[in-house]
C-alpha positions as CSV (number, residue, x, y, z in Angstrom):
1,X,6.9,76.1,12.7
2,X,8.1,72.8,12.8
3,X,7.5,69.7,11.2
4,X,5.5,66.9,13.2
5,X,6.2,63.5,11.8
6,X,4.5,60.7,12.5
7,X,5.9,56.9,12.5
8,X,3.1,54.3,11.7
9,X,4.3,51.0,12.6
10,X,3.1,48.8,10.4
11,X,2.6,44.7,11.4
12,X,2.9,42.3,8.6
13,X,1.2,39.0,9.5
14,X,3.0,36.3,7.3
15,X,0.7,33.0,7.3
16,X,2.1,29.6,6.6
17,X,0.5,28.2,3.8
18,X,-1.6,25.2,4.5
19,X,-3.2,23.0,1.8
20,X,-7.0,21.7,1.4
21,X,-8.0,18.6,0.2
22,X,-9.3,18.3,-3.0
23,X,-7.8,18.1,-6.2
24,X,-3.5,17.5,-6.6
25,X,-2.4,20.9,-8.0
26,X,1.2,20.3,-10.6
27,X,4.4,20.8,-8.3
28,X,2.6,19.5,-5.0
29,X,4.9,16.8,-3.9
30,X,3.3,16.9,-0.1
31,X,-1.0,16.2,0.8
32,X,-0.4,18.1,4.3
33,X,-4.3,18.1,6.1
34,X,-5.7,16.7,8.8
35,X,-9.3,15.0,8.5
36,X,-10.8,12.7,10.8
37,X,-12.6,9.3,10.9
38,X,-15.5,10.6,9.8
39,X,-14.4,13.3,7.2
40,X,-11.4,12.2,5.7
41,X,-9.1,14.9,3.4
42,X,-9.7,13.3,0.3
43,X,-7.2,14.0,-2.5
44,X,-8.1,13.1,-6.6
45,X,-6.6,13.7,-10.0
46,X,-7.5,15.6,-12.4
47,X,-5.8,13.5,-14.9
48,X,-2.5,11.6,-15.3
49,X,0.3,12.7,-12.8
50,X,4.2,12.9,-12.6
51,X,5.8,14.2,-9.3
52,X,8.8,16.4,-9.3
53,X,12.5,15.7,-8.2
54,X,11.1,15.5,-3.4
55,X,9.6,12.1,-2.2
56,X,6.2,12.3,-2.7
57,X,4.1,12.3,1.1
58,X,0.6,11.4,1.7
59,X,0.4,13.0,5.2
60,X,2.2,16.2,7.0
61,X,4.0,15.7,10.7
62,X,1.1,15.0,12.8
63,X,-1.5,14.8,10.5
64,X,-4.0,12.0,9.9
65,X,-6.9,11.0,7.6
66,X,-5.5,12.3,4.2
67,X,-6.5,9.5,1.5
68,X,-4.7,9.9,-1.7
69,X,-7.3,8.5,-4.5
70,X,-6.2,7.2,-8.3
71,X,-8.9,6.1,-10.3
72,X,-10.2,5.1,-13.3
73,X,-7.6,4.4,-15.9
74,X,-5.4,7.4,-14.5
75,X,-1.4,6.9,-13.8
76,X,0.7,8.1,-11.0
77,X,4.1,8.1,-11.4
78,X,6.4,9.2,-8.4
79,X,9.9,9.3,-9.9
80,X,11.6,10.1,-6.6
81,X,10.2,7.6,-3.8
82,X,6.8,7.6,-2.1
83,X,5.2,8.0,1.3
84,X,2.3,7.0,3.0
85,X,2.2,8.3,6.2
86,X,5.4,10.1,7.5
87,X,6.9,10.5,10.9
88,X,3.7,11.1,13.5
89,X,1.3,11.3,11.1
90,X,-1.2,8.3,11.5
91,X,-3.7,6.7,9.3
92,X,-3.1,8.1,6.1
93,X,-4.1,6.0,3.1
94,X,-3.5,5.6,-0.7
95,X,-6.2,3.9,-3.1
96,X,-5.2,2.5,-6.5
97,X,-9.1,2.0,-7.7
98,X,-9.2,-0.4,-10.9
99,X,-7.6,0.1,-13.7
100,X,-5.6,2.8,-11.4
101,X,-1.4,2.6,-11.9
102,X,1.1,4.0,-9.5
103,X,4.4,3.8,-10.5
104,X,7.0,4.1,-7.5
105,X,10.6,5.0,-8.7
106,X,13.1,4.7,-5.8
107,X,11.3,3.1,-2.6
108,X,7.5,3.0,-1.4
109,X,7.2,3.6,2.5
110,X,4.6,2.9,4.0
111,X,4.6,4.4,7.8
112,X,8.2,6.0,8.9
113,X,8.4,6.4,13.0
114,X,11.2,7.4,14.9
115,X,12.8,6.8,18.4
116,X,10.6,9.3,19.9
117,X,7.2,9.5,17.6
118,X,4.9,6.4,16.5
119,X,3.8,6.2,13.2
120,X,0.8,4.2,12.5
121,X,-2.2,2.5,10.5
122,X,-1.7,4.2,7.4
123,X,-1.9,1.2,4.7
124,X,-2.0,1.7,0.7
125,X,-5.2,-0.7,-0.7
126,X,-4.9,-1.9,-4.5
127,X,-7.8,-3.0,-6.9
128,X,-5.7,-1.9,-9.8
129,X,-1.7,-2.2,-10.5
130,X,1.3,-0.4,-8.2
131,X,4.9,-0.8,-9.2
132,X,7.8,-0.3,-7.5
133,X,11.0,0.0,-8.3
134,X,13.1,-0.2,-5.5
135,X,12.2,-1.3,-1.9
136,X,8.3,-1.9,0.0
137,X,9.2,-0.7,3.3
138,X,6.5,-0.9,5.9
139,X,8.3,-0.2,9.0
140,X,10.9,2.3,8.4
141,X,12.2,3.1,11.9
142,X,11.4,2.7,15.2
143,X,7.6,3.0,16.1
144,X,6.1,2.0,13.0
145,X,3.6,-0.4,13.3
146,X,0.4,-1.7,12.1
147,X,0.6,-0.6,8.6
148,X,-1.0,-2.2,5.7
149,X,-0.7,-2.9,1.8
150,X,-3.7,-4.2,1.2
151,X,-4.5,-6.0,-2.3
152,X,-8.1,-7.0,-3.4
153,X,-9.7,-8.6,-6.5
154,X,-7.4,-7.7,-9.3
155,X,-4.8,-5.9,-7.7
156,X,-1.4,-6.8,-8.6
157,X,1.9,-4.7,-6.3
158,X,5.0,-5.3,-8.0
159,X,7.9,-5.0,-6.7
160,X,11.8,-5.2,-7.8
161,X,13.7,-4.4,-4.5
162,X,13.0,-5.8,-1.0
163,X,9.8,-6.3,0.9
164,X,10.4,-5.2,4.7
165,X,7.2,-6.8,6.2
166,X,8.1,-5.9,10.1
167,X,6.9,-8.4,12.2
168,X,7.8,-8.8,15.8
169,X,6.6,-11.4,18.8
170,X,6.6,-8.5,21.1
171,X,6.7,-5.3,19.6
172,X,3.9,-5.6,17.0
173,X,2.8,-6.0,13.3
174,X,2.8,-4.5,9.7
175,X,0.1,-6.4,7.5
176,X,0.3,-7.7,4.5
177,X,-3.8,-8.4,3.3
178,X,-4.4,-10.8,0.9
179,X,-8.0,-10.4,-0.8
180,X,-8.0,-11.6,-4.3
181,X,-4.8,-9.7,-5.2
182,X,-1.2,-11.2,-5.9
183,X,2.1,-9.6,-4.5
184,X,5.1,-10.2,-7.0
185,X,8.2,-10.2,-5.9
186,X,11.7,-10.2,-8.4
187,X,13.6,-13.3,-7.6
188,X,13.0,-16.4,-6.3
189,X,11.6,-15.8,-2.8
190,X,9.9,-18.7,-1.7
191,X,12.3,-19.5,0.9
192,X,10.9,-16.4,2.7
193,X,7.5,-17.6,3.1
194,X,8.3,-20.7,4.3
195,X,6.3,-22.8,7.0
196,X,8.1,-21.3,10.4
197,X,9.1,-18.1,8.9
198,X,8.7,-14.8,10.9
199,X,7.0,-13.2,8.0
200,X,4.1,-15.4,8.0
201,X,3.1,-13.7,11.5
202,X,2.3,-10.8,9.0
203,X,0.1,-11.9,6.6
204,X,-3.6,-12.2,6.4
205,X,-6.0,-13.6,4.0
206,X,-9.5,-13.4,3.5
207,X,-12.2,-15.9,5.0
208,X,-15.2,-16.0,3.9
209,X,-16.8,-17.8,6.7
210,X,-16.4,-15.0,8.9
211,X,-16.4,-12.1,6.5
212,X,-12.7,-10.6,7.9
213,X,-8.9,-11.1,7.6
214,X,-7.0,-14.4,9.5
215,X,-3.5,-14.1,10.0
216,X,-2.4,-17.6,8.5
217,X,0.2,-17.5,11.8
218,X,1.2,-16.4,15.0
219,X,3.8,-16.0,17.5
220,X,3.9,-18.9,20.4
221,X,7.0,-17.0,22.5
222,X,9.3,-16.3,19.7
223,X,8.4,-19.0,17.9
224,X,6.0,-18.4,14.5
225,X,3.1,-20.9,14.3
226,X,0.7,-21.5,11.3
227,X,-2.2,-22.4,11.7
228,X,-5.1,-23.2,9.3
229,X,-5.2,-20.3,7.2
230,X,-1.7,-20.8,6.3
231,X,-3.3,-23.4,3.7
232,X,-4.8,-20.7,1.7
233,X,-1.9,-19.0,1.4
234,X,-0.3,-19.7,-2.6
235,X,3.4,-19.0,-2.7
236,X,4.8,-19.8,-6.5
237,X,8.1,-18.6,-8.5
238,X,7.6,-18.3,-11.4
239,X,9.4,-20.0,-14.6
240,X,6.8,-19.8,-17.7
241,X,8.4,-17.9,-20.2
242,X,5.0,-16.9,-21.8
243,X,4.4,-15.2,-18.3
244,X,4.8,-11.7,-17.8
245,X,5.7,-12.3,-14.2
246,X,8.5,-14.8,-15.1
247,X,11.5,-14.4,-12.5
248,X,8.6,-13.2,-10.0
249,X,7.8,-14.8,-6.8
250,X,3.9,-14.5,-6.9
251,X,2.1,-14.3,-3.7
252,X,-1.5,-14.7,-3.2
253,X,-4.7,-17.1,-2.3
254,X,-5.3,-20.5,-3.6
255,X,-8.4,-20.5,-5.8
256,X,-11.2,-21.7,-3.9
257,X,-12.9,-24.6,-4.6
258,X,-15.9,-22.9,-5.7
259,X,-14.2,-20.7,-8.4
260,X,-12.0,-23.3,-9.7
261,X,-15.2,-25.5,-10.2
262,X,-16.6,-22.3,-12.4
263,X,-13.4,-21.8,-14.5
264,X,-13.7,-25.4,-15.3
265,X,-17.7,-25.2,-16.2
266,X,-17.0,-22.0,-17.8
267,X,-14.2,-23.4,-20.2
268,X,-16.3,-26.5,-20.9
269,X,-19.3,-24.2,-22.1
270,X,-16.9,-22.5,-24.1
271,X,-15.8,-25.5,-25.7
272,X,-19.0,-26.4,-26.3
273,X,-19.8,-23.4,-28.0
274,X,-17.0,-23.9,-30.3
275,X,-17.9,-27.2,-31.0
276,X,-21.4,-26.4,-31.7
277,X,-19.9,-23.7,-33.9
C-alpha cells in the first residue's frame, strides 16, 4: 500500500510594526502615528531621556498630529540631531513645558520637504529651555513652509550654529513667535535683524490688543517693510560678563510699559522693606 503524503502550505503573514502613542519606550529614535486635529498621538516621558546614535523624528512619512511632550523638570537629550516633522508628514509638534530641557546635539529641523512633497505646520513651542548645538533649520528643502518655534513666558531656545528662518515674498513663510520668550543666538547678530532685513518678514510678536501674533513686517514686492510691531521687537548682543548669555545675540519683546512700571514698584517695596528692616 502506498504512502499518501500531504503538503500543507503554510502562509506566514509578516506585519510591519507600527507604534502607538503614549509613553517613549528606550531605543525609540522615531514617534511614527498618525492622529488628527481633534485626537492628537500624544507622546510623554517616563523620566529623563537620551536618544541613540539615528536623528531623532517626531512624525513618520506622511503622518501628522504626533506631539512630542517634555515636562516638568524632565531632560531630553538628542545626541544625534532632531526632527520635527519629516518629509510629508505635516503638523507635528514638540512641547518643552516649564522647567522642561531639550538638548539638541548636531542640528534641530523643524519641517524637511522635498522637490516633490510639502512639509508643513509642524512648529516646536517652549515655556522651558531647548539647546542646540549646531544649526535651527526651519525650512530644510524645497516645500517647507509655515513652520514655527514658538517661545512663550520663560522660554529661552539657544542656539550655537545658524538660524535658517526661510522667508520668501512669494513662496511663503517659516515663523519665528515671540511671546515672552528670548531666542539666543552665539555671536553678534544684530546686523541680521536689522530694519529692511528679509528676516523680519518672519517674525511675530504678541499683541495684546487683539489677543494674536503680528508679524512686525511684510513684503511690498520684494521689498521687506516694518511696520508698527517692529517696535516691540528687542534685538541686543550681549557684552556683560556677569551674564550667562554673554557673546549671545538675545532676541525677544521690549518689556511693556505696564510690567516695567511693576518691576520698578516691586523693587521699591523691596527696598522699603529692607529699610524698614
Amino acid at each position: 500500500m502506498k504512502k499518501k503524503y500531504v503538503i500543507t502550505a503554510v502562509l506566514i503573514i509578516v506585519t510591519q510594526q507600527i507604534f502607538a502613542a503614549g509613553i517613549v519606550l528606550p531605543g525609540v529614535t522615531q514617534l511614527d502615528d498618525s492622529g488628527s486635529a481633534g485626537s492628537i498621538a500624544e507622546w510623554t516621558l517616563s523620566g529623563d531621556y537620551t536618544t541613540s546614535a539615528n536623528p531623532f523624528v517626531v512624525g513618520g512619512y506622511a503622518m501628522s498630529y504626533n506631539r512630542l511632550t517634555v515636562a516638568g523638570s524632565q531632560t531630553f537629550n538628542a545626541t544625534s540631531g532632531m526632527l520635527v516633522g519629516p518629509v510629508r508628514g505635516r503638523r507635528n509638534f514638540a512641547l518643552i513645558e516649564a522647567a522642561g530641557v531639550v538638548n539638541v546635539t548636531d542640528n534641530l529641523q523643524i519641517g524637511a520637504g522635498s522637490i516633490s512633497y510639502s512639509s508643513y505646520e509642524s512648529r516646536v513651542d517652549v515655556y522651558g529651555s531647548l539647546n542646540v548645538s549646531g544649526n535651527l533649520d526651519l525650512n530644510n528643502g524645497y516645500n517647507a513652509t509655515q513652520n514655527t518655534l514658538s517661545l512663550h513666558d520663560g522660554g529661552v531656545a539657544k542656539v550655537e550654529g545658524v538660524l535658517d528662518l526661510f522667508n520668501h515674498w512669494t513662496y511663503g513663510n517659516c515663523w519665528l513667535e515671540l511671546d515672552g520668550g528670548s531666542l539666543a543666538l552665539a555671536g553678534d547678530q544684530t546686523v541680521t535683524f536689522a530694519d529692511g532685513s528679509g528676516i523680519l518678514t518672519s517674525i511675530k510678536v504678541w499683541d495684546e490688543d487683539t489677543n494674536s501674533f503680528q508679524q512686525v513686517a511684510t513684503y511690498s514686492g520684494q521689498t521687506p517693510v516694518t511696520n508698527s510691531y517692529f517696535d516691540q521687537l528687542k534685538v541686543e548682543y550681549i557684552t556683560d560678563s556677569a551674564s550667562s548669555l554673554m557673546g549671545y545675540t538675545v532676541v525677544n519683546l521690549v518689556p511693556e510699559p505696564g510690567s516695567v512700571s511693576m518691576l520698578i514698584f516691586g523693587g521699591a517695596i523691596t527696598f522699603l522693606r529692607r529699610r524698614r528692616g
